[in-house]
N, CA and C atoms of all chains as a GROMACS GRO file, in nm:
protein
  570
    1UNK      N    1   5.078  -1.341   3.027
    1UNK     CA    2   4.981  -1.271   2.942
    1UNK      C    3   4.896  -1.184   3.036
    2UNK      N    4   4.787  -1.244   3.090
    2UNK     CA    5   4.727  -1.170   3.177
    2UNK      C    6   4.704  -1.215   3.341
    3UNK      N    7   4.853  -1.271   3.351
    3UNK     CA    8   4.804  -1.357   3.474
    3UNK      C    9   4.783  -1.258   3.618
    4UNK      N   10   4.773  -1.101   3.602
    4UNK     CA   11   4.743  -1.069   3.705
    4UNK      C   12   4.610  -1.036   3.732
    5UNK      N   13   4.542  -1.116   3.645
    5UNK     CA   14   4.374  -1.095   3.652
    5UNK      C   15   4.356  -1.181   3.754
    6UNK      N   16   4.440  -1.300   3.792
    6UNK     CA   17   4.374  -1.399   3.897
    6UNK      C   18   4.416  -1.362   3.998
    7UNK      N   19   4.513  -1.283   4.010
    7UNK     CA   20   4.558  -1.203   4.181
    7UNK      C   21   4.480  -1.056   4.163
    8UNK      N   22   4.403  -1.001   4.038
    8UNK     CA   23   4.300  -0.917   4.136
    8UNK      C   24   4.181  -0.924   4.183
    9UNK      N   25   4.130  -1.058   4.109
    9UNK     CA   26   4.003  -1.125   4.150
    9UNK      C   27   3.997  -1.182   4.323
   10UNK      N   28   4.142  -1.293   4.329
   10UNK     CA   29   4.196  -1.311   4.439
   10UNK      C   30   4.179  -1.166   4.542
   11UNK      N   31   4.237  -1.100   4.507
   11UNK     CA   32   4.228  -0.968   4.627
   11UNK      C   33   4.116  -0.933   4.645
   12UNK      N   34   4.019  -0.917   4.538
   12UNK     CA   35   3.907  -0.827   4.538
   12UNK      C   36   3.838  -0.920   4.644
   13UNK      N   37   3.849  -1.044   4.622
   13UNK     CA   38   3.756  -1.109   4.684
   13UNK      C   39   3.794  -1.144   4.840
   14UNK      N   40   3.936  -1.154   4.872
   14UNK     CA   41   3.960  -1.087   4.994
   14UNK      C   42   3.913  -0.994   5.057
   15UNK      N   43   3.955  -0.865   4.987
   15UNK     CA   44   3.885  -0.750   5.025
   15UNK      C   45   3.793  -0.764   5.103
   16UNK      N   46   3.663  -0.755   4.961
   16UNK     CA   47   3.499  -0.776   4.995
   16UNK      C   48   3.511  -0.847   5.101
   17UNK      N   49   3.558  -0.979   5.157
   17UNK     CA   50   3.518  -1.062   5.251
   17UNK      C   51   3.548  -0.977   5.374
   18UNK      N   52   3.662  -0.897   5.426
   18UNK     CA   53   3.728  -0.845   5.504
   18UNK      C   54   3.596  -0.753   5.544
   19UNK      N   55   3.573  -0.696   5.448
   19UNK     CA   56   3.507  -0.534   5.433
   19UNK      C   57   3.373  -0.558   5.458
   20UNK      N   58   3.328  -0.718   5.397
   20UNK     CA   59   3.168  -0.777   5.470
   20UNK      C   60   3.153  -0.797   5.643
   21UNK      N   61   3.289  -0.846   5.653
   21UNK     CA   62   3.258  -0.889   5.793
   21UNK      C   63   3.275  -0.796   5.913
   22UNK      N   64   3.380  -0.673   5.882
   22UNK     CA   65   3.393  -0.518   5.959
   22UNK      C   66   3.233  -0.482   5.946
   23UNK      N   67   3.177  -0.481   5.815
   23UNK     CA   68   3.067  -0.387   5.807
   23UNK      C   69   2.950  -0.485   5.910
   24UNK      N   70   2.937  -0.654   5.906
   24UNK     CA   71   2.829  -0.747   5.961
   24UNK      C   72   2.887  -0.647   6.133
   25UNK      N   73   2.995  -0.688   6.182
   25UNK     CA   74   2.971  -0.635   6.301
   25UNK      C   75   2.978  -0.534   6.378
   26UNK      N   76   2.996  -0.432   6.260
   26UNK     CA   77   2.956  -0.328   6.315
   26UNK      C   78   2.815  -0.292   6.319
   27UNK      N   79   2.697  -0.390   6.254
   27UNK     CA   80   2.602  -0.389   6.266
   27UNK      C   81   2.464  -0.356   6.142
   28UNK      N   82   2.585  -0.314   6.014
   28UNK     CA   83   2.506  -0.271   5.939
   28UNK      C   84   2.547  -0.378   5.832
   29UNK      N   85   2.384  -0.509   5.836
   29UNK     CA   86   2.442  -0.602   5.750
   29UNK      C   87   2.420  -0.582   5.590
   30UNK      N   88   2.324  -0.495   5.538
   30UNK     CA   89   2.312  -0.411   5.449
   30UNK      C   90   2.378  -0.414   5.355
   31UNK      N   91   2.486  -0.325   5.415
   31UNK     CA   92   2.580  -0.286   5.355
   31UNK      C   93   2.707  -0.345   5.315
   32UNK      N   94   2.684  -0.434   5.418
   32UNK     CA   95   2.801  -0.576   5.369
   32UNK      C   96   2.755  -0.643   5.234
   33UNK      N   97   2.573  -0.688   5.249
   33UNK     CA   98   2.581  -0.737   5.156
   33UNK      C   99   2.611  -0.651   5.042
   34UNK      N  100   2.578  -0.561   5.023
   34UNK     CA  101   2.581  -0.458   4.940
   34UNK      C  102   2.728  -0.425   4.897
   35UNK      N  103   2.823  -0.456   4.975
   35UNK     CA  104   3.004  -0.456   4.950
   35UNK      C  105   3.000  -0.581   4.863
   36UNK      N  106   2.966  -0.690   4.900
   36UNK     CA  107   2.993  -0.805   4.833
   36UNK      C  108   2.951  -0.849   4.696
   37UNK      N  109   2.814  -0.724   4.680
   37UNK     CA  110   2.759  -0.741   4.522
   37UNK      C  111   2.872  -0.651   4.452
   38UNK      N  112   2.896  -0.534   4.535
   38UNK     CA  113   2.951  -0.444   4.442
   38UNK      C  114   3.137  -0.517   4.376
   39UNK      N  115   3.189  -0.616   4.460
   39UNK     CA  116   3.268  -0.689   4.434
   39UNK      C  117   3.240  -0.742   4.305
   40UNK      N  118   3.138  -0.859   4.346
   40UNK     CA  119   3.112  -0.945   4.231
   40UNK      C  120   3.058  -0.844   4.128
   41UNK      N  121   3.017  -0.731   4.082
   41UNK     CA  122   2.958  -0.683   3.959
   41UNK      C  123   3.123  -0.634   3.932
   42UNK      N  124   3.223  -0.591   4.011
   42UNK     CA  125   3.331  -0.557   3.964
   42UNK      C  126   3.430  -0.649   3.870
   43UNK      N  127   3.423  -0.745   3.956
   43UNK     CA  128   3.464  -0.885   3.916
   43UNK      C  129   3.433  -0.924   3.745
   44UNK      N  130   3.313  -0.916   3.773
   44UNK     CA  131   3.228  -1.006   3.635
   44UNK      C  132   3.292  -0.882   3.548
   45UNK      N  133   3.278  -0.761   3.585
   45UNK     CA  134   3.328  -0.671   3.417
   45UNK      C  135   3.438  -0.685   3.380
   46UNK      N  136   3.509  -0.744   3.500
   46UNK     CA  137   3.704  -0.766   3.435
   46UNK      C  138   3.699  -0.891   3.348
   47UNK      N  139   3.595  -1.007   3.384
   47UNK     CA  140   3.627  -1.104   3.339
   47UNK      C  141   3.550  -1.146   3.200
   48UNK      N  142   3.453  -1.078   3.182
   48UNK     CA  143   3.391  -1.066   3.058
   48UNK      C  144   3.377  -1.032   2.968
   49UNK      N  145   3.489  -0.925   2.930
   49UNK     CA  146   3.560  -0.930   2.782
   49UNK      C  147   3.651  -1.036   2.770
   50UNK      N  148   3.706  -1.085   2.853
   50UNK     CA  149   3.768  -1.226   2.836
   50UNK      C  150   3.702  -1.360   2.791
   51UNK      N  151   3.591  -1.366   2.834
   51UNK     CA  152   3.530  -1.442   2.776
   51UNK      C  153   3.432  -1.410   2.661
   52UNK      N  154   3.429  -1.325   2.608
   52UNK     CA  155   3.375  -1.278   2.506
   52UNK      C  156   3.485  -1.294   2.365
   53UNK      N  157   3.651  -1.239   2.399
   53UNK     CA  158   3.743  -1.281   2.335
   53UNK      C  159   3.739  -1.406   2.270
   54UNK      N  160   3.717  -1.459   2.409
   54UNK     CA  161   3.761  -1.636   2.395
   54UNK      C  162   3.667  -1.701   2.302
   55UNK      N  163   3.516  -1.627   2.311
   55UNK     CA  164   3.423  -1.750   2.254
   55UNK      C  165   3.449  -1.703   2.106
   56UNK      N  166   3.432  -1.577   2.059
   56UNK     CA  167   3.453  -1.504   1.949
   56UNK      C  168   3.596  -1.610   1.893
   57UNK      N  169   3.701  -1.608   1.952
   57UNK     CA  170   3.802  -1.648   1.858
   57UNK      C  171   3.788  -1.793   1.830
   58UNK      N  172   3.733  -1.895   1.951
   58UNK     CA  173   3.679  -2.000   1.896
   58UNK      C  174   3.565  -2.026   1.772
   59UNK      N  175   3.527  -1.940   1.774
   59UNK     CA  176   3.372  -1.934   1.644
   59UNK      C  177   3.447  -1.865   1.544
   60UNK      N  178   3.520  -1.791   1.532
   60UNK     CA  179   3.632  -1.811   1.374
   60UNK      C  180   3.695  -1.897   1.362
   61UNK      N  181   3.764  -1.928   1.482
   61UNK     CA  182   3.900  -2.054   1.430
   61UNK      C  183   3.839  -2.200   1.353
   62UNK      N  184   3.747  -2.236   1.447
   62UNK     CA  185   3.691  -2.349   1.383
   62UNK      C  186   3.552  -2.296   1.319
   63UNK      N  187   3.527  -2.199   1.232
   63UNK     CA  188   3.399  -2.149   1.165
   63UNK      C  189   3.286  -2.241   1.171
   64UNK      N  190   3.284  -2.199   1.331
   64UNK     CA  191   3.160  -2.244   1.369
   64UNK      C  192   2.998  -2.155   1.363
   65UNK      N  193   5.873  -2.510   2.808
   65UNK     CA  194   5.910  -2.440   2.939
   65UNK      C  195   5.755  -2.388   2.957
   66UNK      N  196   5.707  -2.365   2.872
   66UNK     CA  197   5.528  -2.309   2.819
   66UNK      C  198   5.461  -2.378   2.949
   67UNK      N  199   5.472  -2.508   2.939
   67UNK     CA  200   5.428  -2.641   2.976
   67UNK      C  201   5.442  -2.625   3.124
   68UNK      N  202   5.577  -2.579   3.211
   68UNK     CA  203   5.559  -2.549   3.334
   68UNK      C  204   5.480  -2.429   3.368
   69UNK      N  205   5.501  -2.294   3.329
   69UNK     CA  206   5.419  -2.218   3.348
   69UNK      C  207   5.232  -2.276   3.362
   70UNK      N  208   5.202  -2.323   3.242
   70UNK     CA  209   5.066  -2.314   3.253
   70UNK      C  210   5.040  -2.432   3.402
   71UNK      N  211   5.146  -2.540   3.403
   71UNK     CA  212   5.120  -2.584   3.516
   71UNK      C  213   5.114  -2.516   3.644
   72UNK      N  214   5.200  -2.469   3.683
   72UNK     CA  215   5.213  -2.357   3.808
   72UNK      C  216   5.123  -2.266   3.820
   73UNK      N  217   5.061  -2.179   3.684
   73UNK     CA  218   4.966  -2.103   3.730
   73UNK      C  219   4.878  -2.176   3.732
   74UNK      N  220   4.805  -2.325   3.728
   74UNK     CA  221   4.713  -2.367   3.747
   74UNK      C  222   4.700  -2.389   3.919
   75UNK      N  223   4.832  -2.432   3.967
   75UNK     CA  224   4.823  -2.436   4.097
   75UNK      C  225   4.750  -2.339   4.188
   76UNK      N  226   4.865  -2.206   4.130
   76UNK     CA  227   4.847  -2.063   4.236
   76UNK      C  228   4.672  -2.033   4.232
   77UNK      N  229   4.615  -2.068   4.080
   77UNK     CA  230   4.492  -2.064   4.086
   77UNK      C  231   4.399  -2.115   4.155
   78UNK      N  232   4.408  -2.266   4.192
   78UNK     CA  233   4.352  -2.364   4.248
   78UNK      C  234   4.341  -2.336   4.400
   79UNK      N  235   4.500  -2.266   4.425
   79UNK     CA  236   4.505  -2.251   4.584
   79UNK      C  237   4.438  -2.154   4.636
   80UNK      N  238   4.416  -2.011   4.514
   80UNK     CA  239   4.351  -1.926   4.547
   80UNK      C  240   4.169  -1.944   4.582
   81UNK      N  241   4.168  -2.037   4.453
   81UNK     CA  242   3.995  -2.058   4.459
   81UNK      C  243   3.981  -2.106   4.647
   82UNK      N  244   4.088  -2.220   4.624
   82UNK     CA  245   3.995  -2.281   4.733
   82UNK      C  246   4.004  -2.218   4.900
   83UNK      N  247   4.106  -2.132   4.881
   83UNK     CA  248   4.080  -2.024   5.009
   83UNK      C  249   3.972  -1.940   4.984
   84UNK      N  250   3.959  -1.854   4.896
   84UNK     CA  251   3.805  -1.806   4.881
   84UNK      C  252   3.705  -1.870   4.885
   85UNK      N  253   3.665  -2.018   4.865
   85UNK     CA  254   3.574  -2.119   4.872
   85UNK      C  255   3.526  -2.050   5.000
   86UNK      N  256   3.551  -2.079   5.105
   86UNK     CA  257   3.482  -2.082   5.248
   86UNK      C  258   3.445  -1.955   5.248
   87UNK      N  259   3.504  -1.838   5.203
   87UNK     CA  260   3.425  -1.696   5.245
   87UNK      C  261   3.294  -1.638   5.110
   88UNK      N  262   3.351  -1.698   5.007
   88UNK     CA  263   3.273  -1.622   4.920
   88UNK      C  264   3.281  -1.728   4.778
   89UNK      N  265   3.150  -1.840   4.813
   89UNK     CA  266   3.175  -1.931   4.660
   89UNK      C  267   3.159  -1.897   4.538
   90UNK      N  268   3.093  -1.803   4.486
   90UNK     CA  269   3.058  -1.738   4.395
   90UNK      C  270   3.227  -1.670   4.360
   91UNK      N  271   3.288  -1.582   4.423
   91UNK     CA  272   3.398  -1.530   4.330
   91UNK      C  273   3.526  -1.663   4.373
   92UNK      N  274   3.488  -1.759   4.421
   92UNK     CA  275   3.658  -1.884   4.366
   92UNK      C  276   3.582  -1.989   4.304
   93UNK      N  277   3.432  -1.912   4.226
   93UNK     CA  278   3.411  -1.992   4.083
   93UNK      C  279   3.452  -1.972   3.991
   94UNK      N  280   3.423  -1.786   4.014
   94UNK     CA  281   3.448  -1.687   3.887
   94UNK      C  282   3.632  -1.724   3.911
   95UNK      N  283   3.702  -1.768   4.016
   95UNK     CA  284   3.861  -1.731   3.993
   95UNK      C  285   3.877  -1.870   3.890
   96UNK      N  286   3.783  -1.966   3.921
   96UNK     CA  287   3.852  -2.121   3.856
   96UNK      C  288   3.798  -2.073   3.726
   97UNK      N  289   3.676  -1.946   3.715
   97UNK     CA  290   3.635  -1.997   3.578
   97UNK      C  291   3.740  -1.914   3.479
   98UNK      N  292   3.784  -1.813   3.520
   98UNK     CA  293   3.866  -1.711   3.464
   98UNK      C  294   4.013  -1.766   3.463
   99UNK      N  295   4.084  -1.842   3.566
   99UNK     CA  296   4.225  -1.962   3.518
   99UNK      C  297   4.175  -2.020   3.405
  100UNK      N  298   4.086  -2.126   3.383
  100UNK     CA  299   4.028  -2.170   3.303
  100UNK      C  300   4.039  -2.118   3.101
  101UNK      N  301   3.971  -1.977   3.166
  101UNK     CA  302   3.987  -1.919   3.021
  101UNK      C  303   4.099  -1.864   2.992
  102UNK      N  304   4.184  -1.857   3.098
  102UNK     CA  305   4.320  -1.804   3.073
  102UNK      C  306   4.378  -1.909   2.994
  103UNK      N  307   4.364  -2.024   3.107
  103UNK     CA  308   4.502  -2.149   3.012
  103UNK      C  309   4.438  -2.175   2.859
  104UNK      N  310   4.252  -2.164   2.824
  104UNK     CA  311   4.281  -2.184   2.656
  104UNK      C  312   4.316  -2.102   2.593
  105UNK      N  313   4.248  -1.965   2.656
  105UNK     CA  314   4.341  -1.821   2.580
  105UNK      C  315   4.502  -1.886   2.504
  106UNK      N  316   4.537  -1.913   2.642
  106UNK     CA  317   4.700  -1.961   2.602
  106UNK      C  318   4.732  -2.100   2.501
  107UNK      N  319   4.608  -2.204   2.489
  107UNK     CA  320   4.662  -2.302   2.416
  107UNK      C  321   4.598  -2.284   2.274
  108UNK      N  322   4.525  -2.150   2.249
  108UNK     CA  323   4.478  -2.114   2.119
  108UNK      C  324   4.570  -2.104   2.013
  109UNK      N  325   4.688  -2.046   2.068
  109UNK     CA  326   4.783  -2.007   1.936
  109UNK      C  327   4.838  -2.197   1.913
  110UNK      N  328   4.843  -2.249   2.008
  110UNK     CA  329   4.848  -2.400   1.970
  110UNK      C  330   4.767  -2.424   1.873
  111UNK      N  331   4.672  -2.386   1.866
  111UNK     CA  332   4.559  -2.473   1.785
  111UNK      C  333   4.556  -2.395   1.676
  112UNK      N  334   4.591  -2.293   1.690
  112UNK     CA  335   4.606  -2.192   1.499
  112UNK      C  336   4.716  -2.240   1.460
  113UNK      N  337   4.850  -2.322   1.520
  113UNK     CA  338   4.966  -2.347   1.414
  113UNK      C  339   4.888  -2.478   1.386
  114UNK      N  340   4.836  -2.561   1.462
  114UNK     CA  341   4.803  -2.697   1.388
  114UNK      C  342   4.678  -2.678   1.281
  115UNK      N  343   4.597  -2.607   1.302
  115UNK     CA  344   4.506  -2.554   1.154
  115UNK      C  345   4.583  -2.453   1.042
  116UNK      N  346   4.704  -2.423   1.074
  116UNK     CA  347   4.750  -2.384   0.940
  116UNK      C  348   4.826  -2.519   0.898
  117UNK      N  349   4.910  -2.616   0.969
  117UNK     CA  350   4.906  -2.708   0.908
  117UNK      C  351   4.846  -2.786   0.882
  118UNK      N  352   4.687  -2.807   0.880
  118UNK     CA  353   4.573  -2.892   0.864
  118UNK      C  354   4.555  -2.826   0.680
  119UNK      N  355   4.555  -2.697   0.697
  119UNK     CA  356   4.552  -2.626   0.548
  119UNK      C  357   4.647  -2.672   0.454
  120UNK      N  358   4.755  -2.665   0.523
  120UNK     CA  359   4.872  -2.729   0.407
  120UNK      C  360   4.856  -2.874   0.389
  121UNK      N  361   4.798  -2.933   0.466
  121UNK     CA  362   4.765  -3.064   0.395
  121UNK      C  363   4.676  -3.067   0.322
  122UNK      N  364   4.584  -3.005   0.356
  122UNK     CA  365   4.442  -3.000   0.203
  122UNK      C  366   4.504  -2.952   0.060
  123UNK      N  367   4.601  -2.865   0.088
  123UNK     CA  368   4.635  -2.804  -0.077
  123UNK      C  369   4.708  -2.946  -0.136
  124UNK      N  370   4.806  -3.014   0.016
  124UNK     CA  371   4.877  -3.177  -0.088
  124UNK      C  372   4.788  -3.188  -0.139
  125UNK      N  373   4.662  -3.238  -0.031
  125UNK     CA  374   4.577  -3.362  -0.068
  125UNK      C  375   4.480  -3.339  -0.227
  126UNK      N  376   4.436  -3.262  -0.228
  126UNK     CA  377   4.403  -3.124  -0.354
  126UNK      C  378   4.246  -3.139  -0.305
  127UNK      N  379   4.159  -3.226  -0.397
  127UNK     CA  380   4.009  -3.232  -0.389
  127UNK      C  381   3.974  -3.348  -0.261
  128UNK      N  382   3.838  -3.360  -0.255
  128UNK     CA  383   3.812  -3.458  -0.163
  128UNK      C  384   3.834  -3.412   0.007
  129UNK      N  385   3.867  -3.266   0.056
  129UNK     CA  386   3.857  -3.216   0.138
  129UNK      C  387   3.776  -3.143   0.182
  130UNK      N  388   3.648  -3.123   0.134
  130UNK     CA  389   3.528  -3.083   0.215
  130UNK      C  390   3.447  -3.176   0.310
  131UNK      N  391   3.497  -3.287   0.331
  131UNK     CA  392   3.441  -3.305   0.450
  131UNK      C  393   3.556  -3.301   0.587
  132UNK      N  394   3.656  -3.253   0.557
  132UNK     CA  395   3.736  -3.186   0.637
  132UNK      C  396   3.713  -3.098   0.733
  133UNK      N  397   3.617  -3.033   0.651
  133UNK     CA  398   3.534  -2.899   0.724
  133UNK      C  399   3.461  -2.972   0.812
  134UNK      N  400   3.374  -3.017   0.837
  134UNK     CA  401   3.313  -3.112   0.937
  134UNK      C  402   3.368  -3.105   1.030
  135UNK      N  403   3.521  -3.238   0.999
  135UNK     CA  404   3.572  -3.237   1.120
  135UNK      C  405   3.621  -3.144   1.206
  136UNK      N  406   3.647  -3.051   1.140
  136UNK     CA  407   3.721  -2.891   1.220
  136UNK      C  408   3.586  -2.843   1.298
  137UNK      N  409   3.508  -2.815   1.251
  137UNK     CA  410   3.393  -2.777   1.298
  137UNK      C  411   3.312  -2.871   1.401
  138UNK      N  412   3.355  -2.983   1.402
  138UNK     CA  413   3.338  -3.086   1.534
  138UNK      C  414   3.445  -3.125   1.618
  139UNK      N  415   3.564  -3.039   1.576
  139UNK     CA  416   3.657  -3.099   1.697
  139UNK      C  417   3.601  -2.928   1.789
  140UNK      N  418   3.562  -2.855   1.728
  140UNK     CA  419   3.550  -2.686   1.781
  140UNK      C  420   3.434  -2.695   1.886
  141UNK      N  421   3.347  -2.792   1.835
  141UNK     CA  422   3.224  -2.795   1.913
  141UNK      C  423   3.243  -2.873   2.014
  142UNK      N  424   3.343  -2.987   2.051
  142UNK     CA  425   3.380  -3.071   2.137
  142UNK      C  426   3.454  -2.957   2.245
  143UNK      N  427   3.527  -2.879   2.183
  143UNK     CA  428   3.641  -2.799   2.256
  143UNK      C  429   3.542  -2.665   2.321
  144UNK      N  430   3.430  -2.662   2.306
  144UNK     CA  431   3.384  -2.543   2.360
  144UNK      C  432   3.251  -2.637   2.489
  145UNK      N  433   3.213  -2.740   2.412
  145UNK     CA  434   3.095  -2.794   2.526
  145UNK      C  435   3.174  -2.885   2.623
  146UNK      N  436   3.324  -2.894   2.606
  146UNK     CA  437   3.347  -2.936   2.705
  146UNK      C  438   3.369  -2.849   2.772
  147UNK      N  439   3.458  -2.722   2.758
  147UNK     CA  440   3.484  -2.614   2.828
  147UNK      C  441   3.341  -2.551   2.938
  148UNK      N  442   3.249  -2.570   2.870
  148UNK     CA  443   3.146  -2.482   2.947
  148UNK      C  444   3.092  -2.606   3.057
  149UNK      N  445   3.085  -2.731   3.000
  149UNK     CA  446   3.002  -2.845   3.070
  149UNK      C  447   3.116  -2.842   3.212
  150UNK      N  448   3.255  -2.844   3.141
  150UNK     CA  449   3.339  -2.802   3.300
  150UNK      C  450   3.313  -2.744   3.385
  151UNK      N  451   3.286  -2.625   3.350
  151UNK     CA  452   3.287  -2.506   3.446
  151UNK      C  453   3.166  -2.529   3.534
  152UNK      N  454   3.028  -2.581   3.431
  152UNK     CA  455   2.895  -2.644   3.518
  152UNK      C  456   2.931  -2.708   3.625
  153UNK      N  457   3.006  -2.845   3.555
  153UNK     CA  458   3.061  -2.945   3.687
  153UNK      C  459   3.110  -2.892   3.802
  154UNK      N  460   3.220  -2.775   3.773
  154UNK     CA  461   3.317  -2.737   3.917
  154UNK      C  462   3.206  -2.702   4.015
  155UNK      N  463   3.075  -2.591   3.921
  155UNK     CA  464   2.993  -2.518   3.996
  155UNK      C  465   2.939  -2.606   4.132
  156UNK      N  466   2.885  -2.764   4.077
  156UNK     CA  467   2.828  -2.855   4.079
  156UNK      C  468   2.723  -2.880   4.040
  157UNK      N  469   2.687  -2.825   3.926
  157UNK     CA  470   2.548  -2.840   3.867
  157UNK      C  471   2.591  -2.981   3.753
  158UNK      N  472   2.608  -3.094   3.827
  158UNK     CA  473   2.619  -3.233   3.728
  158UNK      C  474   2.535  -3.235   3.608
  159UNK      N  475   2.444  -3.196   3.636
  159UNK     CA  476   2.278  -3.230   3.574
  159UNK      C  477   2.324  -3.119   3.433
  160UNK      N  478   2.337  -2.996   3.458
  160UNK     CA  479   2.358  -2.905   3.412
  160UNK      C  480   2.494  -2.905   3.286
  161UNK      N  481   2.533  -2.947   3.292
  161UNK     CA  482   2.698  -2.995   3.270
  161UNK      C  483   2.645  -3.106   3.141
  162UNK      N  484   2.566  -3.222   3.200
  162UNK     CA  485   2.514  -3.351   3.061
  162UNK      C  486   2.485  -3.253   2.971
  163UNK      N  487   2.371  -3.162   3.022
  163UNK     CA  488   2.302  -3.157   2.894
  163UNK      C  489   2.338  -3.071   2.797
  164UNK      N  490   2.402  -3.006   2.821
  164UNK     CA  491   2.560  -2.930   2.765
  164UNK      C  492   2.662  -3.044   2.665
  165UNK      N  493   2.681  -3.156   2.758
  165UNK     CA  494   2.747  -3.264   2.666
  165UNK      C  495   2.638  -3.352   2.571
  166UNK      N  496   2.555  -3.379   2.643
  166UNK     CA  497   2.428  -3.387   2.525
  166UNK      C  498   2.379  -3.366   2.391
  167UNK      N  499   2.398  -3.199   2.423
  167UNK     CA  500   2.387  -3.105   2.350
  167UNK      C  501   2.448  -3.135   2.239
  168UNK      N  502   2.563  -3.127   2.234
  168UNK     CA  503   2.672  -3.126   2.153
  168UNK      C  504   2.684  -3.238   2.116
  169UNK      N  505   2.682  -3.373   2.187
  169UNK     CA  506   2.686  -3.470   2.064
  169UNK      C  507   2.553  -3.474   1.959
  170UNK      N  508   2.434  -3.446   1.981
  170UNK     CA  509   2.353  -3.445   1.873
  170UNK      C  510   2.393  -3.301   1.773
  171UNK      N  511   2.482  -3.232   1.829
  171UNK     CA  512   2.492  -3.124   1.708
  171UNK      C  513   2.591  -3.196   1.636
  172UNK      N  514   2.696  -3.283   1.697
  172UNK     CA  515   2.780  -3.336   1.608
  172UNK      C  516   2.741  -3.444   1.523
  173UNK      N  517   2.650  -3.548   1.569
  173UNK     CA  518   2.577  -3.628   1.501
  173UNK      C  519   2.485  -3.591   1.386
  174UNK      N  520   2.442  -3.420   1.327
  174UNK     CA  521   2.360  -3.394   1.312
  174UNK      C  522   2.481  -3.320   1.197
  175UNK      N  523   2.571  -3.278   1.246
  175UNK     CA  524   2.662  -3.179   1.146
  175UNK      C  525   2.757  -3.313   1.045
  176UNK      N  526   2.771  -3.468   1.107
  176UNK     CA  527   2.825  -3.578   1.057
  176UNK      C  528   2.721  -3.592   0.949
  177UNK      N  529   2.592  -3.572   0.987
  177UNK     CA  530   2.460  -3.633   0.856
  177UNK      C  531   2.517  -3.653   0.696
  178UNK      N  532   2.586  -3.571   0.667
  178UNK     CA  533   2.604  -3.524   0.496
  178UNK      C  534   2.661  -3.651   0.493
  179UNK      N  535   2.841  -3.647   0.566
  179UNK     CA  536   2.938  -3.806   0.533
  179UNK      C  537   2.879  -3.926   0.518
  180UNK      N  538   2.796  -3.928   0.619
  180UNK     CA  539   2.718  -4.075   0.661
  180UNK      C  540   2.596  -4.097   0.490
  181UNK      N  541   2.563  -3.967   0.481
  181UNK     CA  542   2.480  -3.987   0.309
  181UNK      C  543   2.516  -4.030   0.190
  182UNK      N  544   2.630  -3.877   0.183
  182UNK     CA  545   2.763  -3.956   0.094
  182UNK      C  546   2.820  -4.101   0.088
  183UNK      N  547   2.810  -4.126   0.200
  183UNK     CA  548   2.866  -4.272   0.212
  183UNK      C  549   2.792  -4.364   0.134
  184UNK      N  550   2.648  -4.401   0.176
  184UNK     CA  551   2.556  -4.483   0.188
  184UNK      C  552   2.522  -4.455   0.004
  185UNK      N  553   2.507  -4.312  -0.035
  185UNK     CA  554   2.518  -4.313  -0.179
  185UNK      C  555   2.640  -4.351  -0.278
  186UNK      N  556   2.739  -4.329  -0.246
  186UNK     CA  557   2.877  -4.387  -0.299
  186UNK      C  558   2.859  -4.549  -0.312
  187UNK      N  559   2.828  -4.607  -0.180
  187UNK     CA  560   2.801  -4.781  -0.230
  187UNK      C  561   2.693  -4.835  -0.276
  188UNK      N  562   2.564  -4.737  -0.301
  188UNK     CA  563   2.469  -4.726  -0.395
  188UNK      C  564   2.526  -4.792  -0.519
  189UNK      N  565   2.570  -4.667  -0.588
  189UNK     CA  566   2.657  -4.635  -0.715
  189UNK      C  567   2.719  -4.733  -0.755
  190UNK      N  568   2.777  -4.849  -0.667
  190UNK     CA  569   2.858  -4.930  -0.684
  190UNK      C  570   2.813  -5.020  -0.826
   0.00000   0.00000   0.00000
């Protein structure tokens, strides 16, 4: 179905880690952190129509 | 065959979280929490063939099925506060997680009220 949502979360979050720790020693820790939010805000938008799906179809199925 | 899949991708999931664990805990929460909503995504259409056959038994059964509704509506509330009280737990917020299960049994205790009335008036009547 959608199982390549967990290998791009997986990557992304590779990534970011890769891309935090080039940026920590090259000296600008800033901006690492600043890689690592921009990950996680990427992250959360893939995964939150999914869970918006999910709760929605539970609150019809069982008309809650 | 359903049955292996969801097993296996639970693995690849698990293995993924917990290599991201050490660099970044926050996204191999979001990976366990997003497997998670994947595998009910996937066991939903399970649960719509067994509520259309929950329906075809109410039309046998004919009357005397409104408190049916109840139970559907408390197995739904079990199936969602456990889901979320999980995801608390993995986080490790234990504390966080009860009162979530808490929660939900007084909504179910509270949505049971009518049966338990009915009841107690039915052997009234007697």
């Amino acid at each position: 179905m959608s199982v390549g949502l967990i290998f791009k979360i997986a990557a992304v979050g590779i990534l970011v880690t890769v891309l935090s720790q080039v940026l920590k020693h090259s000296g600008r820790d800033e901006h690492a952190f600043l890689a690592s939010l921009a990950g996680l805000i990427l992250v959360l938008s893939w995964i939150v129509p999914y869970i918006l799906e999910l709760f929605e179809t539970i609150r019809k199925l069982f008309e809650l | 065959m359903e049955l292996v899949k969801v097993a296996i991708f639970g693995i690849a999931t698990v293995l993924l979280a917990v290599e991201l664990k050490g660099h970044k805990p926050v996204l191999s929460l979001i990976l366990g929490m997003s497997g998670a909503i994947l595998i009910m995504m996937f066991s939903l259409d399970k649960i719509l063939k067994v509520m259309e056959q929950i329906q075809t038994v109410f039309h046998l059964l004919g009357q005397g099925t409104s408190y049916f509704m109840i139970l559907i509506k408390v197995l739904g509330v079990t199936y969602l506060c456990q889901f979320s009280s999980g995801i608390c737990r993995d986080a490790g917020f234990g504390n966080l997680a009860e009162q979530i299960q808490v929660f939900g049994k007084l909504y179910i205790m509270l949505s049971g009220m009518p049966i338990l009335l009915a009841f107690i008036e039915m052997i009234q009547n007697l």
